[in-house]
PDBQT receptor file of N, H, CA, C and O in Angstrom, charges set to zero:
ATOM      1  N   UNK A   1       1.797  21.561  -6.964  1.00  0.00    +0.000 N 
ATOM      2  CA  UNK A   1       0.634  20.942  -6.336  1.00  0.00    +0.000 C 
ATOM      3  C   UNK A   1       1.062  19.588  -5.786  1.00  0.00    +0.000 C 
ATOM      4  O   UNK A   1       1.681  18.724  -6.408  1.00  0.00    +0.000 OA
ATOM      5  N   UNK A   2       0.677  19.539  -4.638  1.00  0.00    +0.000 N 
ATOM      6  H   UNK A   2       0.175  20.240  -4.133  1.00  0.00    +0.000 HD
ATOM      7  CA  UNK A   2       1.223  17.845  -3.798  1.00  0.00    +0.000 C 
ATOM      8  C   UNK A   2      -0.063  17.134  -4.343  1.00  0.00    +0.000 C 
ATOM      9  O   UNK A   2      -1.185  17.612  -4.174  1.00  0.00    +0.000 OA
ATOM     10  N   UNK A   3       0.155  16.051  -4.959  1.00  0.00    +0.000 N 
ATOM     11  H   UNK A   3       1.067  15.663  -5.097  1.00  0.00    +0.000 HD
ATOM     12  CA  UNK A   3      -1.058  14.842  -5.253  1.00  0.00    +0.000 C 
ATOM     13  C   UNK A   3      -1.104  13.944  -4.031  1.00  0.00    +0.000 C 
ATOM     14  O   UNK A   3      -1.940  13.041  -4.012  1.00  0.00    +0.000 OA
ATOM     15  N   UNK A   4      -0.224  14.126  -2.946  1.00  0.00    +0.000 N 
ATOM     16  H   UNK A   4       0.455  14.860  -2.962  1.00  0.00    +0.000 HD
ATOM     17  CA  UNK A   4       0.283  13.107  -1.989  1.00  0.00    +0.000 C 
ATOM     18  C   UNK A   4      -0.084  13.547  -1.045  1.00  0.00    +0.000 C 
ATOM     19  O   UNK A   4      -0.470  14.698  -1.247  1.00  0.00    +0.000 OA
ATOM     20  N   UNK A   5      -0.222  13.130   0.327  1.00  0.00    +0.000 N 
ATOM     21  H   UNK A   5       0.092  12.195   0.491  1.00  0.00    +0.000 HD
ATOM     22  CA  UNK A   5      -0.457  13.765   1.754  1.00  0.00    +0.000 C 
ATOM     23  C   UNK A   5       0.967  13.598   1.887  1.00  0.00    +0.000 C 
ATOM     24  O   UNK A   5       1.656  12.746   1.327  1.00  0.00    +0.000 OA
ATOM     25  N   UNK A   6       1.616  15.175   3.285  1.00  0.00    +0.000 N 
ATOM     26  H   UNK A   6       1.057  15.868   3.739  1.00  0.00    +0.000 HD
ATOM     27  CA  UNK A   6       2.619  15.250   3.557  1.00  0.00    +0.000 C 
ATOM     28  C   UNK A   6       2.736  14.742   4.910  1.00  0.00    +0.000 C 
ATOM     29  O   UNK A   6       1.976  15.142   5.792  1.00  0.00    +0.000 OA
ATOM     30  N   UNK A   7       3.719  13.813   5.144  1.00  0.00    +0.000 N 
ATOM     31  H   UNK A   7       4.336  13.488   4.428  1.00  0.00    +0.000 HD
ATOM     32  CA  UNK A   7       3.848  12.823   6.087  1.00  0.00    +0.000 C 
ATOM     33  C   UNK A   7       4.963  13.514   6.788  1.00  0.00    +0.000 C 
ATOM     34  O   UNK A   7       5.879  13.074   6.093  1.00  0.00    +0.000 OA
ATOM     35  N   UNK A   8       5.659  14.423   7.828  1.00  0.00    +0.000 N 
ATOM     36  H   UNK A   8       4.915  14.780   8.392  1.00  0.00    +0.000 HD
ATOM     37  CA  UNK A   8       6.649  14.986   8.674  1.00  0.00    +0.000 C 
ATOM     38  C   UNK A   8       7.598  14.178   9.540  1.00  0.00    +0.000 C 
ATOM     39  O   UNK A   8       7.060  13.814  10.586  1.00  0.00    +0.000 OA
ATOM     40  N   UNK A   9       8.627  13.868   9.422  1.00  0.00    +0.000 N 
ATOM     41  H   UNK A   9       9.063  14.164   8.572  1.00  0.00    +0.000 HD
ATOM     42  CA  UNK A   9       9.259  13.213   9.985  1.00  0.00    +0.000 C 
ATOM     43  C   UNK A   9       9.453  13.914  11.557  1.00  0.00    +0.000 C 
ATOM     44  O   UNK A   9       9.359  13.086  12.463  1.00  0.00    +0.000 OA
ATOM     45  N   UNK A  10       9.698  15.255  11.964  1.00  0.00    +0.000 N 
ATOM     46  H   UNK A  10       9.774  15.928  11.228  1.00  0.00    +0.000 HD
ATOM     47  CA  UNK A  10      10.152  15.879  13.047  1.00  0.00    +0.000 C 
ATOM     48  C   UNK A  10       9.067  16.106  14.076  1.00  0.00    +0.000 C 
ATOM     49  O   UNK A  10       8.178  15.408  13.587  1.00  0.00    +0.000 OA
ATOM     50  N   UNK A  11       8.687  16.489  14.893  1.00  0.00    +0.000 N 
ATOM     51  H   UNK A  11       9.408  17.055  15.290  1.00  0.00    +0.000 HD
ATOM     52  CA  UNK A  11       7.100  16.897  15.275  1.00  0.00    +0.000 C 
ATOM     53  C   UNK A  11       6.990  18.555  15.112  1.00  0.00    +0.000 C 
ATOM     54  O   UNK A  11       5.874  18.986  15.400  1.00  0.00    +0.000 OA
ATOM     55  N   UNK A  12       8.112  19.699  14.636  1.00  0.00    +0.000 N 
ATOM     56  H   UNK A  12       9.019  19.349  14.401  1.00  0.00    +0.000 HD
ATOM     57  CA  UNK A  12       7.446  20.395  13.906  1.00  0.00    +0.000 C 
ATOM     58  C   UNK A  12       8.255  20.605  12.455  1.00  0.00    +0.000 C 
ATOM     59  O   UNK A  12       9.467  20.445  12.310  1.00  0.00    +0.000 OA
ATOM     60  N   UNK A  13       7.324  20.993  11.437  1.00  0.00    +0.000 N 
ATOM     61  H   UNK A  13       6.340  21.123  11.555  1.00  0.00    +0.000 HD
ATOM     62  CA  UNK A  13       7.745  21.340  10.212  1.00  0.00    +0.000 C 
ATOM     63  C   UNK A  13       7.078  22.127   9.549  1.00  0.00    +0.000 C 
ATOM     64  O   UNK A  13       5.901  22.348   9.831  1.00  0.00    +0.000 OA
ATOM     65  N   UNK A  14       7.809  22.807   8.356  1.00  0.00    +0.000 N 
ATOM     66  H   UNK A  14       8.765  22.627   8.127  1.00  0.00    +0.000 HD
ATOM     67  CA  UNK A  14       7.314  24.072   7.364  1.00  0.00    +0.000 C 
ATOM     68  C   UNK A  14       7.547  23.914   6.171  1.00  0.00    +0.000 C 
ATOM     69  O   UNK A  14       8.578  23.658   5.549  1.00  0.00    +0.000 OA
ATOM     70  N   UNK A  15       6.260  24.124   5.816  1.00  0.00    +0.000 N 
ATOM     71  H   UNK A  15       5.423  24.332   6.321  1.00  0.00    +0.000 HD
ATOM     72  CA  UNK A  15       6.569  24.147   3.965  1.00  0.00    +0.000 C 
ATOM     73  C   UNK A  15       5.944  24.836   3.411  1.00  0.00    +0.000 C 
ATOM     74  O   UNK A  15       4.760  25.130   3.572  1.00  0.00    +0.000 OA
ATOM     75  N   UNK A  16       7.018  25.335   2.349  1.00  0.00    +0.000 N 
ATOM     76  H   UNK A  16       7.980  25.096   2.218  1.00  0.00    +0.000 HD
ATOM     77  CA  UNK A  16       6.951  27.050   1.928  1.00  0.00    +0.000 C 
ATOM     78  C   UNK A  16       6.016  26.276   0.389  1.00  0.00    +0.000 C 
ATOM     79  O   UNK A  16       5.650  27.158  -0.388  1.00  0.00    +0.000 OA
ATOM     80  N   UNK A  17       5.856  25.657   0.197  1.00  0.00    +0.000 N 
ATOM     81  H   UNK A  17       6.154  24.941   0.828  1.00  0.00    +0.000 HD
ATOM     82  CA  UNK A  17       5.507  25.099  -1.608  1.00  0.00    +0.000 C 
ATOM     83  C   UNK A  17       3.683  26.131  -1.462  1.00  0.00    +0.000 C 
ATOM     84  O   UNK A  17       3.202  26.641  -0.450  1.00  0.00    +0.000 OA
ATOM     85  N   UNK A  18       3.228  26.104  -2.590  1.00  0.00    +0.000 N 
ATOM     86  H   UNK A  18       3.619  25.690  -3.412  1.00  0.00    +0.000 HD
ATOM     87  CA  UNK A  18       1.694  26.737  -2.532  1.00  0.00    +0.000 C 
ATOM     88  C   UNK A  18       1.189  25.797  -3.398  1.00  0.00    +0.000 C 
ATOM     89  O   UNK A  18       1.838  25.181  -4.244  1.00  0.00    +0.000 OA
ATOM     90  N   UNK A  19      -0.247  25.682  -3.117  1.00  0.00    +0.000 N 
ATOM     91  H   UNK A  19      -0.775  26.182  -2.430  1.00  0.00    +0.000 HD
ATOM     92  CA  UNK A  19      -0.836  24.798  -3.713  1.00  0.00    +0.000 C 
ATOM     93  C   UNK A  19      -2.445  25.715  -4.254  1.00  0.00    +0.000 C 
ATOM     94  O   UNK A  19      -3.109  26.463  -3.537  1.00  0.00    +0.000 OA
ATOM     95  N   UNK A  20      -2.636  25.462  -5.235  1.00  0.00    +0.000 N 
ATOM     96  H   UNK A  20      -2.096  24.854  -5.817  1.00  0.00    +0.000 HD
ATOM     97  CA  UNK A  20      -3.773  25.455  -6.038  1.00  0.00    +0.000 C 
ATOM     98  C   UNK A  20      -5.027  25.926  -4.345  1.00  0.00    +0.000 C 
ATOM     99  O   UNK A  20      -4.928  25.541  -3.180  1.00  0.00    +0.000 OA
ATOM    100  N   UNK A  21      -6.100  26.900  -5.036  1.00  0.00    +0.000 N 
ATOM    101  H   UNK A  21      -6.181  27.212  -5.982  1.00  0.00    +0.000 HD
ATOM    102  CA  UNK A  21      -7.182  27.086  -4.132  1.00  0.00    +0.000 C 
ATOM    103  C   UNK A  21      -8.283  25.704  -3.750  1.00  0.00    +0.000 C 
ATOM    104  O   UNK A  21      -8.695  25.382  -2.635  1.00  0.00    +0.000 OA
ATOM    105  N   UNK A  22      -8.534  25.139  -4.905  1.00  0.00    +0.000 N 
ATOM    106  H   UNK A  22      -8.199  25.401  -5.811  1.00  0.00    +0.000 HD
ATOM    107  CA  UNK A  22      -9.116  23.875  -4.759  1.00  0.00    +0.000 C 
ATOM    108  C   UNK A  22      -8.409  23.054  -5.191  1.00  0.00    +0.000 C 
ATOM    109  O   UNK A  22      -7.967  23.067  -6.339  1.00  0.00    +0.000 OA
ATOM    110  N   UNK A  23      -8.070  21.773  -3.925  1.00  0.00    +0.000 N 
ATOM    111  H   UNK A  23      -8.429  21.762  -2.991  1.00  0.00    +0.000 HD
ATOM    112  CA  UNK A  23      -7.544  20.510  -4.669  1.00  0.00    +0.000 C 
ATOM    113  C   UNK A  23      -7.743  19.654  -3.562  1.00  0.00    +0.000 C 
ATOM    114  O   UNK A  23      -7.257  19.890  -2.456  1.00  0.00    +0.000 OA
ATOM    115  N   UNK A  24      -8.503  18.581  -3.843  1.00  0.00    +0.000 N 
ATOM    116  H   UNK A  24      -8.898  18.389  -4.741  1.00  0.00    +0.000 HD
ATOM    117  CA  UNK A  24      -9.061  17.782  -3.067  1.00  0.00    +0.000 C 
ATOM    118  C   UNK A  24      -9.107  16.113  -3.115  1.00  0.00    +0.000 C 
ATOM    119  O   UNK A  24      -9.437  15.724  -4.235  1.00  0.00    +0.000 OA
ATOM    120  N   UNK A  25      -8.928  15.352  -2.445  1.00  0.00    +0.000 N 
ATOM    121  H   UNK A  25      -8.660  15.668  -1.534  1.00  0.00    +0.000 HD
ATOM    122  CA  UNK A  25      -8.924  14.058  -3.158  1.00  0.00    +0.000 C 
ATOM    123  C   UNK A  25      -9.736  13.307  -2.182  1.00  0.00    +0.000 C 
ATOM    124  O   UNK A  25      -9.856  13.688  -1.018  1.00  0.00    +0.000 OA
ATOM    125  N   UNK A  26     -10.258  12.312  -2.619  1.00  0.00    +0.000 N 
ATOM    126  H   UNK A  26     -10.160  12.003  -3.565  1.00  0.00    +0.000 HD
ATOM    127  CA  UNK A  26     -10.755  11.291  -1.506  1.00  0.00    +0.000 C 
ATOM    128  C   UNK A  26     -11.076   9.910  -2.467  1.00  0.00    +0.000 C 
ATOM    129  O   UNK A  26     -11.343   9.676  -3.645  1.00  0.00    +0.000 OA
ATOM    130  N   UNK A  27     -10.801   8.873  -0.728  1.00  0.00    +0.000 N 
ATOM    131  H   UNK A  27     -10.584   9.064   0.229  1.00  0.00    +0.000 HD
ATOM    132  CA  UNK A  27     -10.400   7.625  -0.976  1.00  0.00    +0.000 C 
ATOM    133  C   UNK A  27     -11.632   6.723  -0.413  1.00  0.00    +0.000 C 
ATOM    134  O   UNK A  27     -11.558   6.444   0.784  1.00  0.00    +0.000 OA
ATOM    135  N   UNK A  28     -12.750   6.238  -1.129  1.00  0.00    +0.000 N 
ATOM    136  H   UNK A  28     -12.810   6.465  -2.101  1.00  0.00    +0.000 HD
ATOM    137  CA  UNK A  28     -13.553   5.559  -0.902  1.00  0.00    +0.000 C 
ATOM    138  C   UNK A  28     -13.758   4.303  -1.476  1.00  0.00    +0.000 C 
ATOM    139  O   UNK A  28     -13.737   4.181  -2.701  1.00  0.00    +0.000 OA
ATOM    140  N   UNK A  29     -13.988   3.185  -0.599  1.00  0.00    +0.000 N 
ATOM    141  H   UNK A  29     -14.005   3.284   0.395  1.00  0.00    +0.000 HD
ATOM    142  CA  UNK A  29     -14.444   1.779  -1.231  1.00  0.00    +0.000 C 
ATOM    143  C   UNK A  29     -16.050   1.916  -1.015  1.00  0.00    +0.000 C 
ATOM    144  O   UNK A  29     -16.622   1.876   0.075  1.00  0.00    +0.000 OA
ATOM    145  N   UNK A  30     -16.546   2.056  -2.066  1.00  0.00    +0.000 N 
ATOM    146  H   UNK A  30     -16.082   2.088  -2.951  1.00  0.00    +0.000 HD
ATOM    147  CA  UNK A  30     -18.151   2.364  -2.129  1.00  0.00    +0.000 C 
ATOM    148  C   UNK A  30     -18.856   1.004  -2.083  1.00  0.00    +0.000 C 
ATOM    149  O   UNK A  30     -20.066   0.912  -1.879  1.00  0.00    +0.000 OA
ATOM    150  N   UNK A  31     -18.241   0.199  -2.234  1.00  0.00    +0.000 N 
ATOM    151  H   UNK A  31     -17.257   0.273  -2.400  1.00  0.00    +0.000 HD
ATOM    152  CA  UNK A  31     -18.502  -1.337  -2.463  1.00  0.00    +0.000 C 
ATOM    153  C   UNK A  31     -19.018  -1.836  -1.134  1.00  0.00    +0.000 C 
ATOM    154  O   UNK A  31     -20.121  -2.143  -0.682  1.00  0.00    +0.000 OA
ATOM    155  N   UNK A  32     -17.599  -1.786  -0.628  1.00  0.00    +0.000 N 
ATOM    156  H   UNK A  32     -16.703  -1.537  -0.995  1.00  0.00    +0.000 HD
ATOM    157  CA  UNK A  32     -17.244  -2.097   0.708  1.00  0.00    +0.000 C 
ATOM    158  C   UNK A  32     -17.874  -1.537   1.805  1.00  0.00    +0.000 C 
ATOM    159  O   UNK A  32     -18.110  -2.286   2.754  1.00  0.00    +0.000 OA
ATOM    160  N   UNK A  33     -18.243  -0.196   1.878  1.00  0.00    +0.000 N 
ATOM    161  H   UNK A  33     -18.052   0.411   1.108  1.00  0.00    +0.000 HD
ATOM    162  CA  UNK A  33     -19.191   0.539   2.604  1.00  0.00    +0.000 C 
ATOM    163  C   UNK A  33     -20.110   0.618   2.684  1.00  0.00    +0.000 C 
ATOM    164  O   UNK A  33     -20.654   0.451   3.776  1.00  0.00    +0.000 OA
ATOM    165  N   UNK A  34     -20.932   0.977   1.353  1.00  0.00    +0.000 N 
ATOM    166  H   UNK A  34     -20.490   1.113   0.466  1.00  0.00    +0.000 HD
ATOM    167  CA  UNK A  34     -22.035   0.708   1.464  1.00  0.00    +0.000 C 
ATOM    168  C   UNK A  34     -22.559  -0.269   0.775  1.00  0.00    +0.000 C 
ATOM    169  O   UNK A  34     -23.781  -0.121   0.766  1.00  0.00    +0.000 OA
ATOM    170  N   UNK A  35     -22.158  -1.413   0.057  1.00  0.00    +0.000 N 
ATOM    171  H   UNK A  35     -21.165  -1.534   0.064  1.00  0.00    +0.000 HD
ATOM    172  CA  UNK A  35     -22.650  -2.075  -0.828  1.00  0.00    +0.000 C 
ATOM    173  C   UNK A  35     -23.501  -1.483  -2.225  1.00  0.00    +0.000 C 
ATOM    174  O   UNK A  35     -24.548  -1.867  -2.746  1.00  0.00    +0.000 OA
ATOM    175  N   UNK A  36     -22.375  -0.173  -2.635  1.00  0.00    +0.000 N 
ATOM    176  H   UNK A  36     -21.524   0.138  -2.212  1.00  0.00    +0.000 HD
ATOM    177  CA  UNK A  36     -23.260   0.370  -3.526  1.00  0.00    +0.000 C 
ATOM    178  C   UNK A  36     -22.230   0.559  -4.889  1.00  0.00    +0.000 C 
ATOM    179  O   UNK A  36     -21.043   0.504  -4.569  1.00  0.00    +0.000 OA
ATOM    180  N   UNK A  37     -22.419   0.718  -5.983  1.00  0.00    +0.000 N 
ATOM    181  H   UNK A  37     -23.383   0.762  -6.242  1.00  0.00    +0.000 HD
ATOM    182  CA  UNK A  37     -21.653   1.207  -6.939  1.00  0.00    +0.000 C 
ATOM    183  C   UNK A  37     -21.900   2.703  -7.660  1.00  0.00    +0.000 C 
ATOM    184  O   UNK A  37     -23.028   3.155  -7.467  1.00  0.00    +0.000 OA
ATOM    185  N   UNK A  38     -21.336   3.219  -8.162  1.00  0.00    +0.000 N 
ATOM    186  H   UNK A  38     -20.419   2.852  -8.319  1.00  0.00    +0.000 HD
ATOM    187  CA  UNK A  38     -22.266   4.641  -8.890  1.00  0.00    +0.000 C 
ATOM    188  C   UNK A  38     -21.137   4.736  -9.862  1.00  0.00    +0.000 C 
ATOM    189  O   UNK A  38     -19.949   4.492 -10.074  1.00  0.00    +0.000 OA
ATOM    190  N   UNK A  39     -22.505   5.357 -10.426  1.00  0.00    +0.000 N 
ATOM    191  H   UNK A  39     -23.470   5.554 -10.254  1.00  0.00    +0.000 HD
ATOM    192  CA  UNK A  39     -22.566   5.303 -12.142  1.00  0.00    +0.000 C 
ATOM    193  C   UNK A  39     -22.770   7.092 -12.832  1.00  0.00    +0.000 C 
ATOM    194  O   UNK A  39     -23.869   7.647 -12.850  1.00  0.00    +0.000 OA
ATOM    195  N   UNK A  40     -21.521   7.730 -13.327  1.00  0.00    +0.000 N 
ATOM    196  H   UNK A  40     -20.628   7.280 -13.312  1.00  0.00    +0.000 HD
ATOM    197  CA  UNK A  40     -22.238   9.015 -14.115  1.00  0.00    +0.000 C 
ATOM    198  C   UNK A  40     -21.427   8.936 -15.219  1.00  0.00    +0.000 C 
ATOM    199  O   UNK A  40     -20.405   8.302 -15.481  1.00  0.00    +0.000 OA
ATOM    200  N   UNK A  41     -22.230   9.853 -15.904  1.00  0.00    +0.000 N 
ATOM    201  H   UNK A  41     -23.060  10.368 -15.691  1.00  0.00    +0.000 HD
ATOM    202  CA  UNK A  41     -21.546   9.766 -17.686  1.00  0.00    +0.000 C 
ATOM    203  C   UNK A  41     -20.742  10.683 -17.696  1.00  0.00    +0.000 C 
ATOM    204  O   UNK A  41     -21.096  11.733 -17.161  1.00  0.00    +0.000 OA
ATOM    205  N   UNK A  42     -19.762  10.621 -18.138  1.00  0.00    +0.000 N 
ATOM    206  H   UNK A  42     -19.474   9.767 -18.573  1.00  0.00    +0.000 HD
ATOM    207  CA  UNK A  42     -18.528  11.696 -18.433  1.00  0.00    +0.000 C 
ATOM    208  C   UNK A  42     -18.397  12.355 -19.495  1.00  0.00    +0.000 C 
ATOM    209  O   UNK A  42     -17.664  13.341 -19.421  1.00  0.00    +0.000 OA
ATOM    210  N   UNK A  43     -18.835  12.144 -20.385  1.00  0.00    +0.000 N 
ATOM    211  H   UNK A  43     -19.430  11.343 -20.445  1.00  0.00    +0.000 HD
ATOM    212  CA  UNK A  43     -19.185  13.345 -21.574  1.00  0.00    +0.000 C 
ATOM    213  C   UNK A  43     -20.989  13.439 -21.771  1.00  0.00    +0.000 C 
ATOM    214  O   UNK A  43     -21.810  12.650 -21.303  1.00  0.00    +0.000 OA
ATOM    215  N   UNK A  44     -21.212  14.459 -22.472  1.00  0.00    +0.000 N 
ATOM    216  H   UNK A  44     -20.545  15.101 -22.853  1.00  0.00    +0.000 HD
ATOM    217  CA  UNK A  44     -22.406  15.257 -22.718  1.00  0.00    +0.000 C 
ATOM    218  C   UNK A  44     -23.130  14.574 -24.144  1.00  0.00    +0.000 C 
ATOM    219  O   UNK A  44     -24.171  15.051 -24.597  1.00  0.00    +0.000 OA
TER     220      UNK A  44
């Protein structure tokens, strides 16, 4: 599984690796955007 975005040095390239059906990441300043913070509980 890549945790990383793949950055290509050539303008074309192939990669044989497989990755997981769901895997997703995202990069938000919630602060900064919207002036908001959020809050959820992580255990039950």
């Amino acid at each position: 599984i890549w945790h990383e975005g793949v950055f290509p040095i050539e303008e074309k390239s192939s990669f044989q690796g497989r990755q997981g059906k769901v895997h997703a990441r995202v990069s938000i300043d919630l602060q900064k955007e919207f002036k908001k913070y959020i809050y959820f509980k992580t255990s039950f």
